[in-house]
TORZAMI-254731 format. One record per atom (N, C-alpha, C): residue in three letters; x, y, z. Coordinates in pm, whole numbers, plus 50000, padded with zeros to 5 digits. Example, Ala and Ser with C-alpha at 12.3 -4.5 7.8 and 13.67 -1.06 7.14 Angstrom:
BEGIN
ALA513194943150780 ALA512304955050780 ALA513204967050780 SER512854977550708 SER513674989450714 SER512905000350787 
REM end
This chain:
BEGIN
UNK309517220316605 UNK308847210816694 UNK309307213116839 UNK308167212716927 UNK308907223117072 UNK308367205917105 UNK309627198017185 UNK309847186617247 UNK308887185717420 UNK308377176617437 UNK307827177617615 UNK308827175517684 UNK308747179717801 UNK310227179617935 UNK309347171518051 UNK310487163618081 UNK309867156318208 UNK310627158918285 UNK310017165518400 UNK310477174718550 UNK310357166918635 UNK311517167118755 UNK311317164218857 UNK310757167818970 UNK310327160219063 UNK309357168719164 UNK310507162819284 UNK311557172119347 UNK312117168719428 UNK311587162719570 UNK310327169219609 UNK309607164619722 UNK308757154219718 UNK308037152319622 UNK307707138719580 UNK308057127819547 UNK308897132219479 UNK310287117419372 UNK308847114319253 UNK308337123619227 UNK307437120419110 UNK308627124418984 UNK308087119618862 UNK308767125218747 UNK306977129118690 UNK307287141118621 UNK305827146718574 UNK306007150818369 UNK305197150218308 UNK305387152618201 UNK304707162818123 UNK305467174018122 UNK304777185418111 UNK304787184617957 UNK303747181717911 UNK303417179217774 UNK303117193417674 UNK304097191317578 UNK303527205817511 UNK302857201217350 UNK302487188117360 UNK301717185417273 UNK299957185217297 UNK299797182417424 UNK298277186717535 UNK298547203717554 UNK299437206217496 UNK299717224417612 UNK298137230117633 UNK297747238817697 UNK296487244317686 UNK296787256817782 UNK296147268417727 UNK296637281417794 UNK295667282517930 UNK296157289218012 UNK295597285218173 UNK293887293018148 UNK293387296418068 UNK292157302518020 UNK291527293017976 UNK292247284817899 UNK291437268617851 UNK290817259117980 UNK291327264118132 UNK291067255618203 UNK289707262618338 UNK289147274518227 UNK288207279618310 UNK287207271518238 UNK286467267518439 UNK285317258218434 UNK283957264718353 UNK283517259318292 UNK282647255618161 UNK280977249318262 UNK279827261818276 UNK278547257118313 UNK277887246618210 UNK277107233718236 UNK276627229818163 UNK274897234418119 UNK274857247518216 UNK273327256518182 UNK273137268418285 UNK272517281018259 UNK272347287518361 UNK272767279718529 UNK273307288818598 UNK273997283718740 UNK273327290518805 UNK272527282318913 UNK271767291119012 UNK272157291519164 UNK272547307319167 UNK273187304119346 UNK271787300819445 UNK273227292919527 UNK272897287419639 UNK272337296419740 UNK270997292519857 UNK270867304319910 UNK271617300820021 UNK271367310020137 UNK272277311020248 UNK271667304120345 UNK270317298020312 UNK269937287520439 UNK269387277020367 UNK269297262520446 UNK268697254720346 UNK268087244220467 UNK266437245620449 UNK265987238720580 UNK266917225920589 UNK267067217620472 UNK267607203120476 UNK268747201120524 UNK269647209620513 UNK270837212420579 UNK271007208620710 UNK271877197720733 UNK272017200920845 UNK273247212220941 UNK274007216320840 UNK275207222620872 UNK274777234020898 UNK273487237820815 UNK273367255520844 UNK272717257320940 UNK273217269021030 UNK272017280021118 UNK270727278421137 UNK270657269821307 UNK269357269121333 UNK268857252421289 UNK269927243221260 UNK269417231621243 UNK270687219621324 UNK270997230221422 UNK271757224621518 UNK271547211521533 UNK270377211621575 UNK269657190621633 UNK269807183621497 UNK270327181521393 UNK270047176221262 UNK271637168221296 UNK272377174221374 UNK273957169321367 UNK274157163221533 UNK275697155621515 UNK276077150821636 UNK276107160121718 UNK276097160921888 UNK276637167321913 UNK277877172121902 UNK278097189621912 UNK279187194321874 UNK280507191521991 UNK281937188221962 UNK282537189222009 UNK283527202622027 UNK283457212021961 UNK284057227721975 UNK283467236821869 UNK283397247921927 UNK282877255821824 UNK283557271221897 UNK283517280721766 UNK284097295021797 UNK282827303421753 UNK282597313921871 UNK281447316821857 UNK280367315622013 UNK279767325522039 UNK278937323422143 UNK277107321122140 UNK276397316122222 UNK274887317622180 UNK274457307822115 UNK273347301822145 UNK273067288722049 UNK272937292721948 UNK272597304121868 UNK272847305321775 UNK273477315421711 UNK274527321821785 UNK275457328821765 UNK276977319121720 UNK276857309921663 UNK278347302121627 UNK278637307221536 UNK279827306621497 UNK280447312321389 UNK281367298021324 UNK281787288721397 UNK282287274821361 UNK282247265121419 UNK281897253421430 UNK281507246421445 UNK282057228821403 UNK282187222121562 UNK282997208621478 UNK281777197821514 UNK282007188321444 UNK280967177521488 UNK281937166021439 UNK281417154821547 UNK282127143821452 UNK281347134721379 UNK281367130721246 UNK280827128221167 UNK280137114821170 UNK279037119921106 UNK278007111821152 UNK277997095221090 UNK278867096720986 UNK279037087020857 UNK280427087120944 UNK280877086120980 UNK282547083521010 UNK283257069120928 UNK284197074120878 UNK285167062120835 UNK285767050620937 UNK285807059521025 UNK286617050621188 UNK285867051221324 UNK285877044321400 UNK285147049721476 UNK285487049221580 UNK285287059421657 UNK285907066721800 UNK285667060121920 UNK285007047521957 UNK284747039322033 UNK285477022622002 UNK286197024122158 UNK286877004622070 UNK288687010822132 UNK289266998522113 UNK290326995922148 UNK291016990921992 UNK293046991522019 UNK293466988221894 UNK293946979421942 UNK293746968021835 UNK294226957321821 UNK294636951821726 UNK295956944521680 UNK296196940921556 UNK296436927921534 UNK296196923421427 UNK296106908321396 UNK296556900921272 UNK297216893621350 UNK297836886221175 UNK297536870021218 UNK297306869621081 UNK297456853621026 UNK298116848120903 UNK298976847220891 UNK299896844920788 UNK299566859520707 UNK299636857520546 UNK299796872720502 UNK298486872920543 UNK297836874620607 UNK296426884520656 UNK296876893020750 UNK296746904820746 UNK297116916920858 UNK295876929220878 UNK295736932020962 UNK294386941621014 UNK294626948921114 UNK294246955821144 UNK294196968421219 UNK292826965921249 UNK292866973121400 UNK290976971821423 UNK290606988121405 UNK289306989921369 UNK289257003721258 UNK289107017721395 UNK289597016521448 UNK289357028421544 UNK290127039821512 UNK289497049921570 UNK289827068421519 UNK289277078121549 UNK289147090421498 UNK288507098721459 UNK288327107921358 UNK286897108221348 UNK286437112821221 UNK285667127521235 UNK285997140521195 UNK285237152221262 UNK285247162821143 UNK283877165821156 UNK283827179521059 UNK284087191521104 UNK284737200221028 UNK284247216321098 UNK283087221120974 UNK282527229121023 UNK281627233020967 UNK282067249220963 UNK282447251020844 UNK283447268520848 UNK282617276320844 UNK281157278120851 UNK280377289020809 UNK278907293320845 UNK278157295520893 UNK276767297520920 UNK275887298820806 UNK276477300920682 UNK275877307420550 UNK276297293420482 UNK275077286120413 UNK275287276520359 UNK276037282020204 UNK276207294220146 UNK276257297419979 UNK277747306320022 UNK278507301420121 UNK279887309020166 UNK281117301520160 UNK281837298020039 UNK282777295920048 UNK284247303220079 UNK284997297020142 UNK286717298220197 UNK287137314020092 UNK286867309619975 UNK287097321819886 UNK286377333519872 UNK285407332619947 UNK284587343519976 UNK284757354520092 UNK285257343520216 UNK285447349920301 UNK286337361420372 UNK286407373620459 UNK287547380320477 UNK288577369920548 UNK289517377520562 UNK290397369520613 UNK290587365620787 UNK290057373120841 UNK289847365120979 UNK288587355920964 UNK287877351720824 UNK287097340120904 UNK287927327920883 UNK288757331420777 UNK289837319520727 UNK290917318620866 UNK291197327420936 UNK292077329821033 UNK290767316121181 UNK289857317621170 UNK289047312521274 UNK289017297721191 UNK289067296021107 UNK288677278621099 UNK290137274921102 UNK291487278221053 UNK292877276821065 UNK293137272821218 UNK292307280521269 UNK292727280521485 UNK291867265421476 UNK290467264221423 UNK289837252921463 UNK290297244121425 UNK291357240721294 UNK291937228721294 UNK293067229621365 UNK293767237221435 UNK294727235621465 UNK293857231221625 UNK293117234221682 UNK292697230221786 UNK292147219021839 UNK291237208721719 UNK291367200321696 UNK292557185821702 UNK293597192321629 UNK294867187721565 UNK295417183521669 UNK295397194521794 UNK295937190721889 UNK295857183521982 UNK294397180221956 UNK293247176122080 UNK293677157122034 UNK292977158821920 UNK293127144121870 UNK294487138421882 UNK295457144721879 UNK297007135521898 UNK297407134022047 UNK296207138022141 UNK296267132922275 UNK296187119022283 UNK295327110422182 UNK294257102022189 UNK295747094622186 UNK296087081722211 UNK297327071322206 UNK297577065122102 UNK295567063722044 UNK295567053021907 UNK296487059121779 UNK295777068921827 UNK296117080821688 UNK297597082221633 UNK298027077621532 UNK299807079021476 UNK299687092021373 UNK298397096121288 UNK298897104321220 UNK297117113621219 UNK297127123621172 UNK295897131621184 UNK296517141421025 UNK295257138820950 UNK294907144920842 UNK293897157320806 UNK293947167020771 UNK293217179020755 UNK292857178920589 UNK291577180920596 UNK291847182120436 UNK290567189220427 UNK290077195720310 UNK288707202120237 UNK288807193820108 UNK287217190020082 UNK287247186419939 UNK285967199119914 UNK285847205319817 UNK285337212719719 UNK284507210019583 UNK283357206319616 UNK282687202319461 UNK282947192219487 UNK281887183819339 UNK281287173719326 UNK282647165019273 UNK283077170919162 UNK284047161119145 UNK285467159919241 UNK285207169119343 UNK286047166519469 UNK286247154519533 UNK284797147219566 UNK284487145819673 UNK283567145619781 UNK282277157619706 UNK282307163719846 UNK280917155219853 UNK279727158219955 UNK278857148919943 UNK277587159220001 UNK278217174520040 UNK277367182720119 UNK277907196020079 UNK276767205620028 UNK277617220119968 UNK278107229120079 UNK277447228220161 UNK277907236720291 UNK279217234820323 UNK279487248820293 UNK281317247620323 UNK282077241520429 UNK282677228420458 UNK283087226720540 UNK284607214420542 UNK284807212120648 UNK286457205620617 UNK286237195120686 UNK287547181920710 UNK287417176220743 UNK288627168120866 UNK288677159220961 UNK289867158021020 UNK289917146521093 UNK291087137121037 UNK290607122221057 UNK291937119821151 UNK291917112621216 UNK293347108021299 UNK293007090921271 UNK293887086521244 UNK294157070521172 UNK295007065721276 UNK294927050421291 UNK295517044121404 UNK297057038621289 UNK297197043821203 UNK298397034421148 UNK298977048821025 UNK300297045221013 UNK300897055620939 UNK301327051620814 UNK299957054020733 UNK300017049820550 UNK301477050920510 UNK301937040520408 UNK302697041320332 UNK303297049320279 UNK302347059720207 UNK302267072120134 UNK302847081320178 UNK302647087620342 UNK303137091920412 UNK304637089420439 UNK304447078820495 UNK306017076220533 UNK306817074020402 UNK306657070120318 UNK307867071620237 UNK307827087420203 UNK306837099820228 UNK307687110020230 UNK308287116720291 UNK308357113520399 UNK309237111920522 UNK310307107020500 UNK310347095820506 UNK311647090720452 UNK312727098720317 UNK312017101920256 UNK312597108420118 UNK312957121420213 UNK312427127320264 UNK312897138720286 UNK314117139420441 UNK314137124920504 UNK315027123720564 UNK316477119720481 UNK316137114220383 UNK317507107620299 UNK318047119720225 UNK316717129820214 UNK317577143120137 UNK318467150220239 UNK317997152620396 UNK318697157220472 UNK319997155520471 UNK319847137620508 UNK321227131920584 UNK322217132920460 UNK321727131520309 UNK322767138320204 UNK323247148720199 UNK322677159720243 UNK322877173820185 UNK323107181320303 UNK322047180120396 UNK322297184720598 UNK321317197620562 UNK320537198820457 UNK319587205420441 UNK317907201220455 UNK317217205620513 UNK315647204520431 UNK315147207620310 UNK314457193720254 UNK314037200420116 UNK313157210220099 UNK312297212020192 UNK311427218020171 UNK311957235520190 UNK312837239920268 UNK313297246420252 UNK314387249920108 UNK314857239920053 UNK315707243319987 UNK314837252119861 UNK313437244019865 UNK312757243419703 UNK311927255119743 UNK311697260319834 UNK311447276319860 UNK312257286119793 UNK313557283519887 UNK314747292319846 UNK314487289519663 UNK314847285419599 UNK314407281519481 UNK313507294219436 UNK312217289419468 UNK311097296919391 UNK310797313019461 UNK311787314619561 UNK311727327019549 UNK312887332619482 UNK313647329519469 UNK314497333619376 UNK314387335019259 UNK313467323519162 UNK313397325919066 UNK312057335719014 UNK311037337819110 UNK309757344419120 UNK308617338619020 UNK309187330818937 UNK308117330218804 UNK306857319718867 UNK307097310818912 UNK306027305218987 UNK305147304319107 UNK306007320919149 UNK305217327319264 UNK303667328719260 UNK302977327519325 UNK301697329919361 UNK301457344819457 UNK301607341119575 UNK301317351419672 UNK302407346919757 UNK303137362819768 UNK303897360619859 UNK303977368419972 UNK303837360920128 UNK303547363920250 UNK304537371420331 UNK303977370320460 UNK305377378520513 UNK305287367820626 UNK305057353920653 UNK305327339820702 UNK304887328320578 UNK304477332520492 UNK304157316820371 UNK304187323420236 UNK304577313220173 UNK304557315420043 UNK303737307019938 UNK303227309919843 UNK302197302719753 UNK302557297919614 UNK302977290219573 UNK303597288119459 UNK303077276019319 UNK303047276719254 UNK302837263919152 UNK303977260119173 UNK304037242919152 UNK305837238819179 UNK306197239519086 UNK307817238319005 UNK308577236218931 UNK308007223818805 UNK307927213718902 UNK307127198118851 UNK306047197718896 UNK305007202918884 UNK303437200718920 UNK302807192118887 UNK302437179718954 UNK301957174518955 UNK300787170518808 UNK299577187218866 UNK298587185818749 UNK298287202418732 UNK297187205018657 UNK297357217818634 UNK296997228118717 UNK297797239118816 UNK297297247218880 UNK297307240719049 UNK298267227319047 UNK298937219419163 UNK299407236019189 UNK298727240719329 UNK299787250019429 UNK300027241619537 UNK300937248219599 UNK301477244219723 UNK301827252719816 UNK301927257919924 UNK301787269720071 UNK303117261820107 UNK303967271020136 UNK305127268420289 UNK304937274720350 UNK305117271620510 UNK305667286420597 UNK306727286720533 UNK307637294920575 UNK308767306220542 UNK309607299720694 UNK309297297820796 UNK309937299320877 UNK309947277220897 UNK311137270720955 UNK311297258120880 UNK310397252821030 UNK309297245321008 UNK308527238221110 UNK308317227721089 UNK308657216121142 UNK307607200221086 UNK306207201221121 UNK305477205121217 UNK304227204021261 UNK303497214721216 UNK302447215821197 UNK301317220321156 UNK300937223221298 UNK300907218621385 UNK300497221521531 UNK301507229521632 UNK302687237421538 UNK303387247421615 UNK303117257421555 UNK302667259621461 UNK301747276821367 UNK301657287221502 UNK301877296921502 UNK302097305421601 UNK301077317221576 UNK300337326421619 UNK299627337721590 UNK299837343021491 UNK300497349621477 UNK301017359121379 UNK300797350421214 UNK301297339321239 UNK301757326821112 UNK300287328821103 UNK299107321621154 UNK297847317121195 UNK297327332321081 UNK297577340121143 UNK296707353721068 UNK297607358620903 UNK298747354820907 UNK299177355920761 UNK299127343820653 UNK298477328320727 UNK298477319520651 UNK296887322220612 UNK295717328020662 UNK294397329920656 UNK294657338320516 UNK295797346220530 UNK295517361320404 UNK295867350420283 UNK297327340520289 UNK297587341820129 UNK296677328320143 UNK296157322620195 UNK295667306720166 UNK293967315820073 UNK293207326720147 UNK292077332120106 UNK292627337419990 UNK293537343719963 UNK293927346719825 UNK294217338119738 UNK294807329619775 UNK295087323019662 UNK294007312319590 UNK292817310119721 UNK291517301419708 UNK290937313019605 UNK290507330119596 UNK290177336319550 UNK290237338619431 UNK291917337219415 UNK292507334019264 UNK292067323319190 UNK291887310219227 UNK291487302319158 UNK289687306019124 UNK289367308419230 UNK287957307819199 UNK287197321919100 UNK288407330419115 UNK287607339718985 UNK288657335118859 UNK289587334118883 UNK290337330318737 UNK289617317018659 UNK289117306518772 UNK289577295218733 UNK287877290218737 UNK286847297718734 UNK285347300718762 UNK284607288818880 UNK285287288119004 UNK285077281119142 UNK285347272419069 UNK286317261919018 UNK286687246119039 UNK286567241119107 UNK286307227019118 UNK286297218019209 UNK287957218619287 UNK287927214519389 UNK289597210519467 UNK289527207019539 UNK290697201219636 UNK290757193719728 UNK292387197319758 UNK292117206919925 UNK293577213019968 UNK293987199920120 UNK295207197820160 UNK295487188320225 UNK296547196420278 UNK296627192220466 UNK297727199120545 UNK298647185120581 UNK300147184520513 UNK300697179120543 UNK301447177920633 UNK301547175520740 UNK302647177820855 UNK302767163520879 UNK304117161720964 UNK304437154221039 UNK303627148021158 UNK303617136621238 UNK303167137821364 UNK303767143921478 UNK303007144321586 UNK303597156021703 UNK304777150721756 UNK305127137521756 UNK306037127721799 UNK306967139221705 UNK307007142121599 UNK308297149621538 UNK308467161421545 UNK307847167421634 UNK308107185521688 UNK309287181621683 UNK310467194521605 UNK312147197021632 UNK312857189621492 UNK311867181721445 UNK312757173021317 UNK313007182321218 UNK314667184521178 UNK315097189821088 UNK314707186020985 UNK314207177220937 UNK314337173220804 UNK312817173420767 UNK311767173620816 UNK310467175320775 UNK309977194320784 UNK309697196420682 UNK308847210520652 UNK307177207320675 UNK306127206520720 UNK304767209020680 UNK304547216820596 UNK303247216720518 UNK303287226520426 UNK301637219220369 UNK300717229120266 UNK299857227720246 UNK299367224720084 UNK298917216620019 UNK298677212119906 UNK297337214919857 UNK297237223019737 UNK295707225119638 UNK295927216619523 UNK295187212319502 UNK294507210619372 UNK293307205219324 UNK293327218919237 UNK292087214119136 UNK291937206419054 UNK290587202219034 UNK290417188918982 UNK289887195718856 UNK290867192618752 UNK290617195018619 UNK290737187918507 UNK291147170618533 UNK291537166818467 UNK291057151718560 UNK291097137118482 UNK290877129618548 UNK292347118618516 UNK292937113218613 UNK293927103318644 UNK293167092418520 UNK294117091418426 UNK293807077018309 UNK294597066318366 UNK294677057718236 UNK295437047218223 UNK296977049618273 UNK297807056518197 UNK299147057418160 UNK299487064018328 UNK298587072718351 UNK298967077518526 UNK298907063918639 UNK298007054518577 UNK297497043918718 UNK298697034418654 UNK299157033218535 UNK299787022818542 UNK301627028818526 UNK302087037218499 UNK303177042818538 UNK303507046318633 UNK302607055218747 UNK302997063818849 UNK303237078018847 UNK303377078418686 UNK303827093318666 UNK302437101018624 UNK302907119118598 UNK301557121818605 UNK302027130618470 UNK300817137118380 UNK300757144518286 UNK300337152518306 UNK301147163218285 UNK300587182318301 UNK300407189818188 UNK299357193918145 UNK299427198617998 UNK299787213517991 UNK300087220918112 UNK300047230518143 UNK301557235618180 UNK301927247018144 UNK303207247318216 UNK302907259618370 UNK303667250918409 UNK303407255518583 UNK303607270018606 UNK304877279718474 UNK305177288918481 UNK304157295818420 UNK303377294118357 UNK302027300818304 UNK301097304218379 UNK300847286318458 UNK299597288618572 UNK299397301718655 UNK301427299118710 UNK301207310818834 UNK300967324118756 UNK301347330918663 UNK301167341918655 UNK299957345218621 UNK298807333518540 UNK298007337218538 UNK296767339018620 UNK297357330218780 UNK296867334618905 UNK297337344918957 UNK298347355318903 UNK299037363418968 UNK298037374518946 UNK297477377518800 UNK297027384018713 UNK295887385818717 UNK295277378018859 UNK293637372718808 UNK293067382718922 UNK291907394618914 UNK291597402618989 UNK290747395119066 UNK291207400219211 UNK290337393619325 UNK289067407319411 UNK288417405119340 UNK287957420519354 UNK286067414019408 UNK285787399919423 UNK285157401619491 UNK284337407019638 UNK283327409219699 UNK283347413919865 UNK283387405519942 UNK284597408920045 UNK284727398120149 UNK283717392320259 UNK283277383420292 UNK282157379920359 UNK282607376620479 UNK282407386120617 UNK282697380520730 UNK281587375820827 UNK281877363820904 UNK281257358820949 UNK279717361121067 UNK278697361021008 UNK277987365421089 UNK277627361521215 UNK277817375121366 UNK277827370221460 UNK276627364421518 UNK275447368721453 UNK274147359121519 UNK272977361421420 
REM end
């Protein structure tokens, strides 16, 4: 009888339960058509994201790329916005009633001219050009005063999230600094002031040492399944070099985080037959350029499984998968599709 192990996730403070009574071999978790799959074409009048339906969207606030219709990327701020970019903050209490007034920003990039072009498709400088656009963004928006924290994220597929196939990302700056957040902040300041280390560094050193949960490894980031993964095929990106911000990425970083982030999107999507996912850039705010104790770093996962009972009411999560399997069988997985670079007009 082979017993389940419950792992710790040092950066989280999750405990995870890598179940070897669910085990399922990382082949069990290739996505399953429910009938012939018909690709997407590369323009779609209804679209408003694609080529040539410019007037369908807000005006754009940055784009890379010249010619009205020579863009190659493209930001808009969203038309549906969660927050909205007009208004003053104000906060208000009345006994336990507390509010925030909803101001922000809410902005798409639009990564692609080709509506049937996903991140995993692409060579690696187009991944290198939307990386610059959030970082350009990133920077822009933490001018704003309201703004305490700014979020980057892609959702992927339906059971992502997503609400529009046209490949594109998203980037919200929030007037208040979630819970969620700050207590991992905090955790990773209390690991410091114990140890006089970063965790996030430490749990690198870690997985390159031990290699088995390597993914792709860079010559500025590294790609890894964690130790305690979350769920199945949870990767996670570090730089290599120790940064809190996401908004100090330097050139060089910028063009080697495009190679393993496209590889490793590649890997999943031929191993793993395009899953749904949803990748998230965690950094600090700019207020913490220099903080020892925060790493940024970048989070995948695919959605292969749905959060039950025992996850919403414990906290903890169930992995049926062992993390040391996943990676190799992303290690293993030929990426031999053709790279699609961005067309200039």
């Amino acid at each position: 009888m082979i017993i389940p192990e419950i792992r710790h996730n040092l950066i989280t403070r999750d405990w995870v339960i890598i179940s070897s009574a669910r085990s399922k071999r990382p082949d069990e978790f290739h996505k399953k058509l429910e009938g012939p799959e018909e690709s997407a074409p590369d323009y779609k009048p209804d679209c408003p994201f694609c080529r040539g339906n410019e007037d369908k969207t807000p005006p754009e606030l940055f784009r890379i790329g010249a010619g009205d219709r020579g863009w190659q990327i493209r930001v808009i701020p969203n038309k549906f916005a969660a927050l909205s970019r007009e208004g003053e903050l104000h906060r208000k209490v009345e006994g336990v009633k507390r509010a925030v007034s909803g101001v922000g920003i809410h902005e798409v990039i639009i990564e692609h001219p080709l509506h049937n072009v996903t991140t995993a498709l692409l060579d690696n400088d187009g991944v290198r050009k939307i990386l610059l656009a959030y970082k350009t963004r990133y920077l822009e928006i933490y001018k704003d005063p309201r703004i305490q924290l700014v979020i980057i994220f892609k959702n992927h597929g339906e059971g992502a999230g997503t609400s529009l196939e046209h490949p594109h990302s998203q980037i919200i700056g929030t007037p208040v600094m979630p819970p969620h957040v700050r207590h991992r902040m905090e955790e990773a300041m209390r690991y410091y002031d114990d140890t006089g280390e970063c965790v996030v560094c430490k749990v690198m050193e870690t997985e390159l040492a031990d290699q088995e949960r390597v993914v792709v490894d860079g010559v500025h980031f590294l790609s890894f399944v964690p130790y305690a993964a979350l769920s199945s095929f949870h990767i996670w990106i570090f730089p290599k070099r120790h940064t809190p911000s996401f908004g100090e990425i330097q050139p060089d970083e910028l063009e080697d985080l495009a190679g393993v982030l496209r590889t490793t999107l590649a890997q999943l999507y031929h191993g793993l037959n395009n899953p749904d996912f949803n990748y998230v850039i965690h950094s600090i705010p700019e207020v913490g350029r220099g903080t020892e104790y925060f790493h940024w770093y970048i989070s995948i996962v695919p959605r292969l499984a749905k959060i039950a009972g025992f996850e919403l009411g414990s906290g903890m999560f169930i992995n049926p998968s062992l993390p040391e399997d996943n990676a190799q069988f992303l290690r293993e997985t030929t990426v031999d599709n053709p790279l699609t670079p961005i067309p200039e007009n």
